[in-house]
C-alpha positions in Angstrom: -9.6 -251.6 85.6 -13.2 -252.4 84.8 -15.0 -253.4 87.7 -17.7 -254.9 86.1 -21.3 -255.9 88.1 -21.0 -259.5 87.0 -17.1 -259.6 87.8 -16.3 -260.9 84.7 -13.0 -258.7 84.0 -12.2 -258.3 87.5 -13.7 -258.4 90.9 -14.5 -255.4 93.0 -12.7 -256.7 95.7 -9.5 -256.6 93.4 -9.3 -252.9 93.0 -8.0 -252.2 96.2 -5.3 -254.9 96.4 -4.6 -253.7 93.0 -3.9 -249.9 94.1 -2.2 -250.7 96.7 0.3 -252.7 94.8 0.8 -249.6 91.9 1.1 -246.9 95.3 4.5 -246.6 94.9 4.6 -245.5 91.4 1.5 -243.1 91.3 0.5 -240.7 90.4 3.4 -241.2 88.0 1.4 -244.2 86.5 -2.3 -243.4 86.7 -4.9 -245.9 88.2 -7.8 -245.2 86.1 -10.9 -247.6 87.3 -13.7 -247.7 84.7 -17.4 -248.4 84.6 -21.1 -247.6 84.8 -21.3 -244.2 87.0 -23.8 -246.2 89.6 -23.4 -246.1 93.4 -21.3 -249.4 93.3 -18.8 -247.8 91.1 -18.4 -244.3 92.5 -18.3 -246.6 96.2 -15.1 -248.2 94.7 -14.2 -244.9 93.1 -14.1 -243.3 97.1 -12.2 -246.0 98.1 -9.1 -246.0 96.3 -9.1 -242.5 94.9 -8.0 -243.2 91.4 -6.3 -240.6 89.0 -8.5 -241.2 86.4 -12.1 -242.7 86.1 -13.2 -243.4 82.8 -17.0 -243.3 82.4 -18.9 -245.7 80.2 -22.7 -246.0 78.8 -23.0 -249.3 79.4 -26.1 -250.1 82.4 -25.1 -252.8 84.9 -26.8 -255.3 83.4 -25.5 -254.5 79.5 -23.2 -257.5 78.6 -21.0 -254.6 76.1 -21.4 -251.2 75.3 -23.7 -250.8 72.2 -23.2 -247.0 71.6 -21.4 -243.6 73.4 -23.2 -241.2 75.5 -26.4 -239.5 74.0 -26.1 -237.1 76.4 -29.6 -236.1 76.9 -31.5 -234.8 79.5 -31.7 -238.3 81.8 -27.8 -239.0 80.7 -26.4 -235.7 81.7 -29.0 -236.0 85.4 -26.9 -239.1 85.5 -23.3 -237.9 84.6 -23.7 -234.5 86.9 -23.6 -236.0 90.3 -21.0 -238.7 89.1 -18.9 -236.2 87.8 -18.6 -234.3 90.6 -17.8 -237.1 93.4 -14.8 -238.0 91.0 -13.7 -234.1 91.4 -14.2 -234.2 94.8 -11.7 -237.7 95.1 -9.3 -235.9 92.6 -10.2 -238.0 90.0 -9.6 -237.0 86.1 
């Protein structure tokens, strides 16, 4: 799932009803949620506690992506913190 800012995929408000519904056959079946590593995603990220979160480059406001991670020194101050609250919810 790609809970996207502008909820143009699917609403936030989805992800939950949507976990709940795939419970039964995870972790079997991973519930990966992907998206921006901002505060709104990593809030949704604590909420459901998906297998998997998939990180993308793309800012909030960035209709697509336009390119991968750079990984530079503002990137990586970015992905640090993100990374680690995904461990800590036993996300992959």
């Amino acid at each position: 799932m790609h809970p996207r800012p502008d909820e143009r995929h699917i609403r936030a408000t989805d992800v939950p009803l949507l976990a709940a519904l795939m419970q039964k056959w995870r972790p079997a079946i991973e519930l990966n949620i992907e998206g921006y590593p901002d505060d709104r995603l990593l809030a949704i990220v604590r909420a459901v506690k998906p297998e998997q979160c998939t990180l993308v480059p793309d800012s909030p406001d960035a209709f697509t992506s336009e390119s991968g991670w750079q990984l530079g020194n503002a990137e990586i101050a970015l992905l640090r913190p993100a990374i680690a609250a995904l461990k800590a919810v036993g996300a992959a």
